[in-house]
C-alpha positions as CSV (number, residue, x, y, z in Angstrom):
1,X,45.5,19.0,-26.5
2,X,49.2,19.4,-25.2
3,X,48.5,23.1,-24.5
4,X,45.7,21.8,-22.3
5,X,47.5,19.4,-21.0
6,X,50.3,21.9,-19.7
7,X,48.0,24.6,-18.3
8,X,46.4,21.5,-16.4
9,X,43.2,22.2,-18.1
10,X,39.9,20.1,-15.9
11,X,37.1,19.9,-17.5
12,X,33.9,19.4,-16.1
13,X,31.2,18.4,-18.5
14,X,28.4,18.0,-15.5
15,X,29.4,21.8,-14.7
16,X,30.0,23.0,-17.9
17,X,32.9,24.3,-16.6
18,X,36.4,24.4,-17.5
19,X,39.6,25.0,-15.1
20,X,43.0,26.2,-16.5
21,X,45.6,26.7,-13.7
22,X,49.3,27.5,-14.5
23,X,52.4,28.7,-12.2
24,X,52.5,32.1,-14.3
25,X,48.8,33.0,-13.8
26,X,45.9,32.8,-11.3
27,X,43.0,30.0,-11.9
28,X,40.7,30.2,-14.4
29,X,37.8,29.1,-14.7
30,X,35.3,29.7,-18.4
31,X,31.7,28.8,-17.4
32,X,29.4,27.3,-19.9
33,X,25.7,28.0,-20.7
34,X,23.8,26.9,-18.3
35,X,20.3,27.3,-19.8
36,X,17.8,24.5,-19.4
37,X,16.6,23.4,-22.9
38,X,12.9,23.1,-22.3
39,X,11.7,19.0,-23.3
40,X,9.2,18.6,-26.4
41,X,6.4,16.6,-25.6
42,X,4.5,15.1,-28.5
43,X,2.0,12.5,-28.9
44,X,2.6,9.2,-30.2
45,X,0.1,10.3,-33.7
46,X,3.1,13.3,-34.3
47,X,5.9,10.8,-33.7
48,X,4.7,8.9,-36.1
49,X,3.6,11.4,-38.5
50,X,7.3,12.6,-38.1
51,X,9.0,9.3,-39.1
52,X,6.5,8.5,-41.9
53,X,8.5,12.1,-43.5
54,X,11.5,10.5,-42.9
55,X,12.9,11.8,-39.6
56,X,14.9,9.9,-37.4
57,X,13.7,8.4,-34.2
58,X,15.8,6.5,-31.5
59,X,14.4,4.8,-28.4
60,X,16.4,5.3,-25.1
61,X,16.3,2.1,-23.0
62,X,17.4,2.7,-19.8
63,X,17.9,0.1,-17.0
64,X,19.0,-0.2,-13.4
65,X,21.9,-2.4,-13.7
66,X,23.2,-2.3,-10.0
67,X,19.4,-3.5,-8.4
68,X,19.2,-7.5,-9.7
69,X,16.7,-9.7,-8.0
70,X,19.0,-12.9,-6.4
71,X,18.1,-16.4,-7.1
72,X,16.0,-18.7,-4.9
73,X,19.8,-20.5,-4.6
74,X,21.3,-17.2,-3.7
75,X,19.1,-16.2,-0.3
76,X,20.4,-18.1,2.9
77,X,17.6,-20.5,4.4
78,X,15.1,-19.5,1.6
79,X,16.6,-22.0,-0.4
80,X,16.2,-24.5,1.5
81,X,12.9,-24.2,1.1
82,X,12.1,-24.2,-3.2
83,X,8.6,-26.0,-2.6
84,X,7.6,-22.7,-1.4
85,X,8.9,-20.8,-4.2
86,X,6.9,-22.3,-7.7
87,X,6.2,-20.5,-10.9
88,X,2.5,-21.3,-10.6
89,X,0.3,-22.7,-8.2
90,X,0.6,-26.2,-8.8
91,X,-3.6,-26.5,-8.8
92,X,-6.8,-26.8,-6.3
93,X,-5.2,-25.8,-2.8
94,X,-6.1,-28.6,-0.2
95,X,-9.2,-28.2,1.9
96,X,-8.2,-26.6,4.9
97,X,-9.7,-25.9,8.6
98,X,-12.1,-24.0,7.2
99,X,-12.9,-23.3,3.8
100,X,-14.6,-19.8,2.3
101,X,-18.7,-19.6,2.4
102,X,-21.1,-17.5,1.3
103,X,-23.8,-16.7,3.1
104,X,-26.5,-15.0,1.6
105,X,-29.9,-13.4,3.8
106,X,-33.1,-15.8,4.0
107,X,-35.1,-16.0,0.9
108,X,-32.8,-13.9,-1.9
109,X,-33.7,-15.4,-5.1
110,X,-30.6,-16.4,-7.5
111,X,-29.3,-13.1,-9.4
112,X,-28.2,-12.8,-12.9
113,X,-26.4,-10.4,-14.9
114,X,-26.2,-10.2,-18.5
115,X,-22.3,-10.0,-19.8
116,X,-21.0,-6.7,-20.2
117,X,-19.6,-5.6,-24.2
118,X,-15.5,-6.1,-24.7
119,X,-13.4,-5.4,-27.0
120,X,-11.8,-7.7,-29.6
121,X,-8.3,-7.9,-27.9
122,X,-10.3,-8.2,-24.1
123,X,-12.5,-11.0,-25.8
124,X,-9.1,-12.7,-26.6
125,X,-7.5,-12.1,-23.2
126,X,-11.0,-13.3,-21.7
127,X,-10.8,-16.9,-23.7
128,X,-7.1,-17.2,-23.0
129,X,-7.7,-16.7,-19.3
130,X,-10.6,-19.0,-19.0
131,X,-8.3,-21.9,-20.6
132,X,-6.0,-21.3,-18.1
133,X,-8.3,-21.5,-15.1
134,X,-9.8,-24.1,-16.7
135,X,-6.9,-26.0,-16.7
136,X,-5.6,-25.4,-13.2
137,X,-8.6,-26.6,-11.9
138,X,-9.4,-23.3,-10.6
139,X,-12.9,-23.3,-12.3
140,X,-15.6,-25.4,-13.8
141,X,-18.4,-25.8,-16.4
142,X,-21.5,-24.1,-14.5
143,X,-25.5,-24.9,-14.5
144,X,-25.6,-22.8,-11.7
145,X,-29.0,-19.8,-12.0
146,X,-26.4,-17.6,-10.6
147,X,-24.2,-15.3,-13.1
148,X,-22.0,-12.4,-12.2
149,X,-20.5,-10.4,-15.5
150,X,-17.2,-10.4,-15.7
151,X,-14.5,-7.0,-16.9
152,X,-11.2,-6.7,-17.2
153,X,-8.4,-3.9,-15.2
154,X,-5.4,-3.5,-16.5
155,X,-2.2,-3.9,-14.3
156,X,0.8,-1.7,-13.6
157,X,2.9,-3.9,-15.9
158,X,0.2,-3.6,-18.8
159,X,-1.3,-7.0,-18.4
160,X,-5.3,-7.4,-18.3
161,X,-6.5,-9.1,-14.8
162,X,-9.8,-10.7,-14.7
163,X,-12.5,-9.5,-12.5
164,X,-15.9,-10.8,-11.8
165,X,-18.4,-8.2,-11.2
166,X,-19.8,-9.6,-8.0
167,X,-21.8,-6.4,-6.7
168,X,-25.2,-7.7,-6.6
169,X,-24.3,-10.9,-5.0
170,X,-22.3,-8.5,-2.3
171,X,-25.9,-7.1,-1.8
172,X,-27.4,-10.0,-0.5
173,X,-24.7,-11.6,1.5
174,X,-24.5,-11.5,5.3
175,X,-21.5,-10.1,6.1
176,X,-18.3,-11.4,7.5
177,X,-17.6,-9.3,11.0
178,X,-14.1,-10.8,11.2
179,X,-11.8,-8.0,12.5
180,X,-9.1,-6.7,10.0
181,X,-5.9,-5.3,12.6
182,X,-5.6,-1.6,12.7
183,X,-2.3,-0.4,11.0
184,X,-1.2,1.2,14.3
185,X,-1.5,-1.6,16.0
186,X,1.1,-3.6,13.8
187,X,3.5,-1.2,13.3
188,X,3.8,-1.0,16.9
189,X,4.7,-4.4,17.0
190,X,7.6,-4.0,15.8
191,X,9.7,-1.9,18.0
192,X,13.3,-3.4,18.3
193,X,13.4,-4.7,14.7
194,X,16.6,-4.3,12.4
195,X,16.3,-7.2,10.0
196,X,13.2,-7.8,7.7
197,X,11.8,-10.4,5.4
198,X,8.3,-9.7,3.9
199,X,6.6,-12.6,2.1
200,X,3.7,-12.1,-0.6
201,X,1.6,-14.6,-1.2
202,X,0.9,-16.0,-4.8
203,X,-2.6,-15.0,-6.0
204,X,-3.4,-16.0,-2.1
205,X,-7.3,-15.6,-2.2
206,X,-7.0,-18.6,-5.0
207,X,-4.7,-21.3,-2.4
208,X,-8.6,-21.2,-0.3
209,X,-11.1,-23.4,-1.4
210,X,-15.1,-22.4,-1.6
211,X,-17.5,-24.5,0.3
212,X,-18.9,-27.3,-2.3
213,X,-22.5,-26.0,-1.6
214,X,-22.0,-22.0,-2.4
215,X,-19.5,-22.9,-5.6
216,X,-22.3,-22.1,-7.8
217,X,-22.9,-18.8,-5.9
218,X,-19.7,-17.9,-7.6
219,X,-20.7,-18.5,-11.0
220,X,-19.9,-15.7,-13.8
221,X,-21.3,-15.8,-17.3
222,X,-19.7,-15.1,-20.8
223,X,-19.6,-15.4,-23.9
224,X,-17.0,-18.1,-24.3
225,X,-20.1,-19.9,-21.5
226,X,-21.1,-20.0,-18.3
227,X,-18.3,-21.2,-15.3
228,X,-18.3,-21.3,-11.6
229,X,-14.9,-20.7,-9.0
230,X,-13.9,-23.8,-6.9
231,X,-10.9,-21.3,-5.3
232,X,-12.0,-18.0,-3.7
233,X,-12.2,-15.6,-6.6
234,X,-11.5,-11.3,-6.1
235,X,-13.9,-9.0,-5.5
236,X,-16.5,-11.0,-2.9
237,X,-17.2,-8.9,0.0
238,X,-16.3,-11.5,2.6
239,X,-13.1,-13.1,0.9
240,X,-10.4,-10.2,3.2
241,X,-12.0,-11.3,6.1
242,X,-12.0,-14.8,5.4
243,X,-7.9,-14.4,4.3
244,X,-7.1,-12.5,7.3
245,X,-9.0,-15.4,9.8
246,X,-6.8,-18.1,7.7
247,X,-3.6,-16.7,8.0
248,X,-4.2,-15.7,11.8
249,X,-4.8,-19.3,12.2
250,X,-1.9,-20.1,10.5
251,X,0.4,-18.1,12.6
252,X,-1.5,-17.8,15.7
253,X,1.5,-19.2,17.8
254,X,4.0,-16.7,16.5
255,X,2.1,-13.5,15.9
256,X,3.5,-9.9,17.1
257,X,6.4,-12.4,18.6
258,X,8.1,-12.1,15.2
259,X,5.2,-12.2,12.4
260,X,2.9,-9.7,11.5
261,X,0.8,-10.9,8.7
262,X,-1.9,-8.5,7.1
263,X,-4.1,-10.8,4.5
264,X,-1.8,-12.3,1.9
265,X,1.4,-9.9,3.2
266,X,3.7,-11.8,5.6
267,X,6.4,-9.7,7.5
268,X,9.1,-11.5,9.7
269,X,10.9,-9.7,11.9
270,X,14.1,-10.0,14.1
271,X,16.5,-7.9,16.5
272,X,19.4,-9.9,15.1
273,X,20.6,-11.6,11.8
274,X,21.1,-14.7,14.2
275,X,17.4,-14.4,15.6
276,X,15.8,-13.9,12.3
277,X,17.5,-17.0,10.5
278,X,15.4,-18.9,13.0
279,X,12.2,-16.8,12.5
280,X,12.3,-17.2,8.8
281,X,12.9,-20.8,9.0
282,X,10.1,-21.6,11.1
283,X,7.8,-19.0,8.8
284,X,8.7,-20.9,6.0
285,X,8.8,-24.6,7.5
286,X,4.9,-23.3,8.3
287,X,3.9,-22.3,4.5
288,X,5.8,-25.7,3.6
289,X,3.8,-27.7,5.6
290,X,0.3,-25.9,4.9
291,X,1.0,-25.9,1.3
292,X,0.8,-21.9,0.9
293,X,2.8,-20.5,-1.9
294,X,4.4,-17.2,-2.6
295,X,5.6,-15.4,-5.4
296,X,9.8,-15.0,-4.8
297,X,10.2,-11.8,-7.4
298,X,7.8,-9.9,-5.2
299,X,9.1,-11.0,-1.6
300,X,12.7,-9.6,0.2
301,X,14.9,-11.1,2.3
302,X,17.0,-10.1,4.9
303,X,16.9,-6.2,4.5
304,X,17.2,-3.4,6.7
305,X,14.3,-1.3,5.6
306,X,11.3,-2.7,4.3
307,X,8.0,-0.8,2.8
308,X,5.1,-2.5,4.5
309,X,1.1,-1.0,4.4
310,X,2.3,2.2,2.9
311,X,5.3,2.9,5.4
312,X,9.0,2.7,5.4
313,X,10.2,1.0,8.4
314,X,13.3,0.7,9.7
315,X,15.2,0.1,13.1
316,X,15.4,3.9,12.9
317,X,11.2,4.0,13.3
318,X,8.5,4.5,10.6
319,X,7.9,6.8,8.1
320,X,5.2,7.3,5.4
321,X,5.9,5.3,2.0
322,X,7.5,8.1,-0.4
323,X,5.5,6.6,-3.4
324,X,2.1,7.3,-1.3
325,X,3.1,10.6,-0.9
326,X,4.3,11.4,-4.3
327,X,0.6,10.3,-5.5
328,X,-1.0,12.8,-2.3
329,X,1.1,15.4,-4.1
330,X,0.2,14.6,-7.5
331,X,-3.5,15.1,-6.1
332,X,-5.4,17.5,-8.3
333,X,-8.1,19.9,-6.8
334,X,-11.3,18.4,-6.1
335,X,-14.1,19.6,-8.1
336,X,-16.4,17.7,-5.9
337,X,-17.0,16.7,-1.9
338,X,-16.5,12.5,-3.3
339,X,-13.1,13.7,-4.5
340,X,-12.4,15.8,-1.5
341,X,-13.5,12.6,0.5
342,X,-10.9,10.5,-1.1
343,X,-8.3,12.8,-1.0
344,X,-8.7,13.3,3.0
345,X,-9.3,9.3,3.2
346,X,-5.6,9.2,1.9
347,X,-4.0,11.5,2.9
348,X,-5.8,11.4,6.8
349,X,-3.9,7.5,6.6
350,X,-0.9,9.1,7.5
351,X,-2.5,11.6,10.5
352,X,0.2,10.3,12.5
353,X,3.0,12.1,11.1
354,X,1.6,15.4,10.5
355,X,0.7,17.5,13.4
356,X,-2.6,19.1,13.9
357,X,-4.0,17.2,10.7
358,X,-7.4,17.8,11.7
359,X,-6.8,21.5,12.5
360,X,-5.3,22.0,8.9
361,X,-8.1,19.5,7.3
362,X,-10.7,21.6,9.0
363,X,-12.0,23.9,6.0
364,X,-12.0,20.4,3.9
365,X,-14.2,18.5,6.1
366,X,-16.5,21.2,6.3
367,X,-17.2,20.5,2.4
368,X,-18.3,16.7,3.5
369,X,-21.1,18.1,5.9
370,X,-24.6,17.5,5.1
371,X,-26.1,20.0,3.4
372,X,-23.5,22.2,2.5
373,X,-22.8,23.4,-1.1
374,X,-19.7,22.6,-2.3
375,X,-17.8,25.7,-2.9
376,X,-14.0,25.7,-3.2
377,X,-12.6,28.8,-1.4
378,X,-9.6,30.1,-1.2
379,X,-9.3,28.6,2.4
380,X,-10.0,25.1,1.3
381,X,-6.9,25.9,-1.2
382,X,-4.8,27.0,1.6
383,X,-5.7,23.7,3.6
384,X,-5.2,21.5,0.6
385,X,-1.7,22.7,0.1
386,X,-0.7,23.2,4.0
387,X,-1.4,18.8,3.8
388,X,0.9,18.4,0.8
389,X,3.4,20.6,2.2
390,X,3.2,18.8,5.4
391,X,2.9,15.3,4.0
392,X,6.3,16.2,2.1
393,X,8.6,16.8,5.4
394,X,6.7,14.4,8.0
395,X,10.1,13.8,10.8
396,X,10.6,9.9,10.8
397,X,8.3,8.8,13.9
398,X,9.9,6.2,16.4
399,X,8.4,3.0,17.6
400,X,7.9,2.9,21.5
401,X,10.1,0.9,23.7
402,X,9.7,-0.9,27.0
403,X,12.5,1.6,28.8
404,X,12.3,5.3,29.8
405,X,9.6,7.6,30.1
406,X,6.9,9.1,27.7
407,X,5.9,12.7,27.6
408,X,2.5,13.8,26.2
409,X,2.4,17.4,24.8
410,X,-1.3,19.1,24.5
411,X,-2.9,22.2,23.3
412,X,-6.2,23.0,22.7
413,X,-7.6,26.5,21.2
414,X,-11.0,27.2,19.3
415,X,-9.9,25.5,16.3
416,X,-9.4,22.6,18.0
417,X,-7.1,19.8,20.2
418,X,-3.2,18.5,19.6
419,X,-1.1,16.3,21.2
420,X,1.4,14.6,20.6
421,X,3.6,11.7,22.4
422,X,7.7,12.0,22.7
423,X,10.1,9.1,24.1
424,X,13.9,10.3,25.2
425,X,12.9,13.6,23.1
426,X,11.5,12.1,19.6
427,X,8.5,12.0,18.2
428,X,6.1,8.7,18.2
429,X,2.9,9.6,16.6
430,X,1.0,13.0,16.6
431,X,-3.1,13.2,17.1
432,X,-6.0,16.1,16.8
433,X,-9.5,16.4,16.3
434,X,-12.0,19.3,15.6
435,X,-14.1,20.6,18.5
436,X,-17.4,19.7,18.4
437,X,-20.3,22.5,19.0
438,X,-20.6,22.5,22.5
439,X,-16.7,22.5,23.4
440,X,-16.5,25.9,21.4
441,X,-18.0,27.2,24.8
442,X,-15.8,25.6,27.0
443,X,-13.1,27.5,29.1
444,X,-9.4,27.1,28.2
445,X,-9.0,24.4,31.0
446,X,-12.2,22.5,30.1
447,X,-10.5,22.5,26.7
448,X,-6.7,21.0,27.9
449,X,-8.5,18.4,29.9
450,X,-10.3,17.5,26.7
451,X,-7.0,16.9,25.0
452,X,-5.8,14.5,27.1
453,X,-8.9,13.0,27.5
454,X,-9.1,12.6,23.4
455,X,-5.3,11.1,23.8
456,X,-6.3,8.7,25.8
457,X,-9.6,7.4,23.6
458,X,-8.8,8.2,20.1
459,X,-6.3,7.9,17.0
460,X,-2.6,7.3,17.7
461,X,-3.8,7.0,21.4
462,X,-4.6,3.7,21.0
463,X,-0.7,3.3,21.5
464,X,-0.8,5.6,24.2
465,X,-3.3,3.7,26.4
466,X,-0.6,0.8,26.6
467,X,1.8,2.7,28.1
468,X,0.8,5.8,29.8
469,X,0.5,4.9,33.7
470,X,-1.8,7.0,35.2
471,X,-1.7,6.8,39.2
């Protein structure tokens, strides 16, 4: 040790490197090996198998110890408001302006399904559940000829939730035309914004009553007996709708002033810590006094940067939600044109940030034609990994102002239109589309005009058409 010590020896264990320096000689530096050890993967039946012969096993428990959720005490002017905050709901929500019906077409008969098989451990979850909701008042006793099978999904965290299998009575109900805000639309609301709150409801679709005459409509049968939801349960086709007319009610005074709400998901947002003290006193004076509750470990307060619909927004602009992506990127090949649909259905949410999406998507959607056999070329593979790679360096896109000008950049070819819109020289969304068959004979100017014309009608134009003048 003293000879290291007097030839200054650093060592540098991240580095595997180790530095000796002395008056007498030049630096040295002795590098380590550097070779990654490859990680064993076994199954759970090995590890076991393993210990049982005696080896050793040790369980590595890691935790985040700078990230700790604050109190309810702890959050300026969210504590003064702890009636907001429960641990549960406290029972049956009160009847509001308009409570959720069911409206099924003339003459359907009452439908019944016979419960579905569980296993021992869901048959326990099941009765435990059912005493819960039996004694929140959430549910009741049912003679009702309706009967809807019920199943069980499991959560992120490992808990079971409940679901009612409500298909057939989807079937037969008229449906709810109540318009659900496009994304774009939202995010462009908020333009300006530095400080974020976002509130989450707890279990919102239960703090809306049913109408008393279509509570049996809601009935579910098992084996424990046969019950019937006084609260609006998951899984009925109308109950988004019905959530997003409630809370547009709610906030009607204040919307895209300084609250964007998309069904249970409240954002408040504010130029200014002053301004948004005041916006998320008055957000929360208005859940008070409707007796809406949220749940406090899944809300934030007063943040910079906030992940809201599957984007990361910030006063900087809006960028796709690195968790989205990682799962877009995790995306296997599709063996068939449903999973090609559902990758493009993802992936095509964030169309904004890439540019020429539908160019690159093209040999994909070719697969989702009618009639065409699905046959994975090498094309298709090209496309599918030209999307990933784009997804994975989309620029941050910025939310338009009020002030300067806005530039629209086209180009159109044979494998279809482009555009995209810039502010001050950034980026604020990006939009294409496929030629159809009779624009593959158009000239190159027919073909320019029909770019602007498709960024004036379609996709991210919808922003556009607010703010391009055209004289």
């Amino acid at each position: 040790m003293d000879w290291l010590a007097q030839h200054r020896a650093v060592v540098d264990c991240y580095k595997k490197e180790v530095m000796i320096e002395s008056s007498d000689h030049p630096k040295v530096v002795f590098v380590g090996e550097r070779q990654v050890v490859p990680v064993c993967v076994i199954s759970a039946m090995e590890a076991r198998q393993l210990m049982l012969e005696g080896c050793e096993a040790y369980l590595a428990h890691v935790i985040d110890a700078e990230k700790v959720n604050p109190t309810l005490e702890e959050i300026p002017v969210v504590r003064d408001f702890p009636e907001v905050f429960p641990n549960d709901l406290p029972g049956l929500p009160p009847h509001r302006e308009v409570d959720f019906t069911i409206e099924t077409f003339p003459g359907v008969a009452p439908i019944s399904i016979a419960p579905y098989r569980m296993a021992p451990v869901e048959l326990q979850e099941l009765k435990k559940q059912i005493e819960e909701l039996l004694e929140k008042g959430f549910i009741r006793p049912s003679t009702s000829p309706w009967g809807a099978p019920v199943l069980f999904v499991k959560k992120k965290d490992g808990s079971m939730r409940l679901c009612i299998d409500y298909r057939q009575l989807n079937r037969v109900t008229v449906k709810n035309k109540y318009p659900l805000p496009r994304i774009d639309d939202l995010l462009d609301q908020l333009k300006g914004a530095t400080t974020f709150s976002k509130i989450d409801l707890r279990s919102g679709y239960w703090q809306l009553r049913i109408a008393e005459k279509d509570i049996p409509k809601t009935a579910f049968r098992t084996r424990y007996g046969h019950y019937e939801f006084l609260v609006m349960p998951f899984g009925l086709t109308n109950a988004p709708a019905a959530f997003m007319a409630l809370m547009n009610r709610t906030f009607h005074k204040y919307l895209d002033q300084f609250v964007i709400v998309f069904i249970d998901d409240i954002l408040v947002y504010s130029r200014s810590m002053e301004e948004h003290e005041q916006h998320l006193r008055i957000v929360l004076q208005i859940l008070k006094e409707k007796e809406l509750y949220a749940k406090l470990s899944k809300c934030e307060f007063w943040i910079n940067q906030v992940v809201f619909l599957g984007h990361v927004i910030s006063g900087d602009g809006v960028m796709p939600d690195p968790a989205k992506v990682k799962a877009i990127m995790e995306w296997r090949v599709p063996k068939n044109a449903t999973k090609v649909r559902s990758f493009l259905g993802l992936a095509g949410y964030y169309r904004r940030f890439v540019e020429g999406f539908s160019i690159i998507a093209g040999p994909l959607t070719k697969l989702l034609r009618k009639g065409v056999v699905f046959q994975w070329t090498e094309q298709c593979q090209r496309s599918f990994d030209e999307l990933k790679k784009r997804l994975t360096s989309t620029p941050i896109l910025v939310l338009p102002s009020g002030s300067g000008g806005y530039v629209v950049y086209s180009d159109a070819s044979k494998q279809g239109l482009g555009c995209v819109l810039m502010q001050n020289g950034k980026v604020i969304a990006y939009a294409s589309r496929q030629l159809r068959p009779h624009e593959l004979n158009y000239p190159t100017h027919d073909l320019e005009l029909a770019t602007i014309v498709h960024a004036v009608k379609l996709d991210a134009a919808v922003v556009w058409r607010k703010i391009l003048d055209f004289n």
